[in-house]
Each structure stands twice: as C-alpha cells, then as structure tokens.
N, C-alpha and C positions, 0 to 999 in steps of 0.2 A: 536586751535585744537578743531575739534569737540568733544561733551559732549560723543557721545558713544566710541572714538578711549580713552577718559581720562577713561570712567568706565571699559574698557579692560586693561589697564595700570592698574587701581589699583586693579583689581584682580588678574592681574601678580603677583604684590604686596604682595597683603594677602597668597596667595595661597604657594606664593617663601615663606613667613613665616612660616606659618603652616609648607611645607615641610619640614624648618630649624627645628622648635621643635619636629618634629618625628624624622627627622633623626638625632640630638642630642639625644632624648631620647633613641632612637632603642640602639646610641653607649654607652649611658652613663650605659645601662644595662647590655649589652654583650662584651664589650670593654673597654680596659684601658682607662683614664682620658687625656693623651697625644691624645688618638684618637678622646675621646669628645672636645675637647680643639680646633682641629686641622677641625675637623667638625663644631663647633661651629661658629668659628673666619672666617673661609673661607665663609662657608653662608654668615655672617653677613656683611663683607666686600664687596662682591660681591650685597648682597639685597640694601646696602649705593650706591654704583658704579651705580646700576640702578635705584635708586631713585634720584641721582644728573643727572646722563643723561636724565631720562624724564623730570626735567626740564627746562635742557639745550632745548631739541628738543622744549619742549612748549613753549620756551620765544623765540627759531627763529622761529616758526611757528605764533607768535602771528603777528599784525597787528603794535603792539606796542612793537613790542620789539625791547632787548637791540641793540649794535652797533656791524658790525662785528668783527671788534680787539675783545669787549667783550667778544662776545661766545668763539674766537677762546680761548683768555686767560685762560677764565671758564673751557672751554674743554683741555686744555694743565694744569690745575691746579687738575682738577678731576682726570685727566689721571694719573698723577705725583702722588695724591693720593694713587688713587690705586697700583700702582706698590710698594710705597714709602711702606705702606701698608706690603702688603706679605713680603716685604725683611724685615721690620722690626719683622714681625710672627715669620718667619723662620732664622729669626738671633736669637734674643729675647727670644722666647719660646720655651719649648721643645714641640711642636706638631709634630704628625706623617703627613710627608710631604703628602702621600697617601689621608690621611682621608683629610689635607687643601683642595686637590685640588677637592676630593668629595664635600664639603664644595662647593666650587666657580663652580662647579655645580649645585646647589641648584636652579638659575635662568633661566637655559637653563632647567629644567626639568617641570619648573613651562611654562616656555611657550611653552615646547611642548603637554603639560598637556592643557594647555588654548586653543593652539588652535589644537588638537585633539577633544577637544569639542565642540568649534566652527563647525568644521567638522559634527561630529555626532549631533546637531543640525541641520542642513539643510540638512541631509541624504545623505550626501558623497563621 
C-alpha cells in the first residue's frame, strides 16, 4: 500500500481517538456513566474493528502477502469479533444502547471529518 493511502489510515486513526475522548468526556460530564460506558465501549470496539481491517486490506494489497483462505479466515474472525463484541456489551453491561451505537459511530465521523478535509485542501 502506498506510504500516503497508510498516513491517511492513521489519521483516521488518531482522529477516530481523539473523537472517542471528547465524546466520552462531553458524556462523562453531562450524562449518566451507563451513557459514558455505552459511548466508550462502542468507539473503542469499532476504532479495534478498523484497526484489524487496515490490516487485513494491507497484507492483501501487499506483494507478499498472506494466502487467500488466510485473509478470508482473518476477515470471518474479526467479523465474528466484532459482532461477538456488541452482543457481549449489550448482554453484559448496563450501557445505554443509544449512546453504544453513538459510540460505533465514532469512525464513520472521523472519515467524514478526514475527507471533508481532504476536500477543502484542494478547494472543492
């Protein structure tokens, strides 16, 4: 994968972070602890989910990479994560299901965030 598609990846990254700690703290001041909890856990989950997918995609984009059964395994094991994941949240904990799924937002606002910029860099 080229060096500038990986330093766009990990400002997705940083950025999907940073959002988690705002929008955790926004809740943790104004909002009960099941909503922090529920905002917390759902970021986090979701920020792991796109951290094992880039790289799944890097290691089939690579030149050397793994075997297809591999990825597909890798990709049906992350998958199975994540889902295994939330139902384990939402059995387990008392988080407010609302704030979870605010939460597992946190990465879709970080890349519309990223490339809204991208955008307004090159004027439009």
């Amino acid at each position: 994968m080229e060096k500038k598609h990986k330093n766009k990846i990990k400002d997705i990254e940083r950025l999907s972070l940073v959002l988690l700690l705002i929008f955790t703290l926004i809740s943790l001041f104004f909002v009960s602890l099941p909503v922090t909890l529920g905002v917390f856990l759902g970021g986090a989950i979701v920020i792991g989910n796109f951290y094992w997918l880039s790289r799944l995609v890097e290691k089939a984009l690579s030149t050397e990479g793994s075997s297809k059964v591999s990825l597909i395994i890798n990709f049906l094991l992350k998958s199975a994560f994540l889902l295994g994941s939330v139902v384990l949240v939402t059995l387990y904990t008392k988080v407010d299901l609302i704030a979870l799924l605010t939460g597992l937002t946190t990465i879709i606002i970080a890349v519309l965030l990223a490339g809204g910029s991208e955008i307004w860099k090159k004027g439009g």
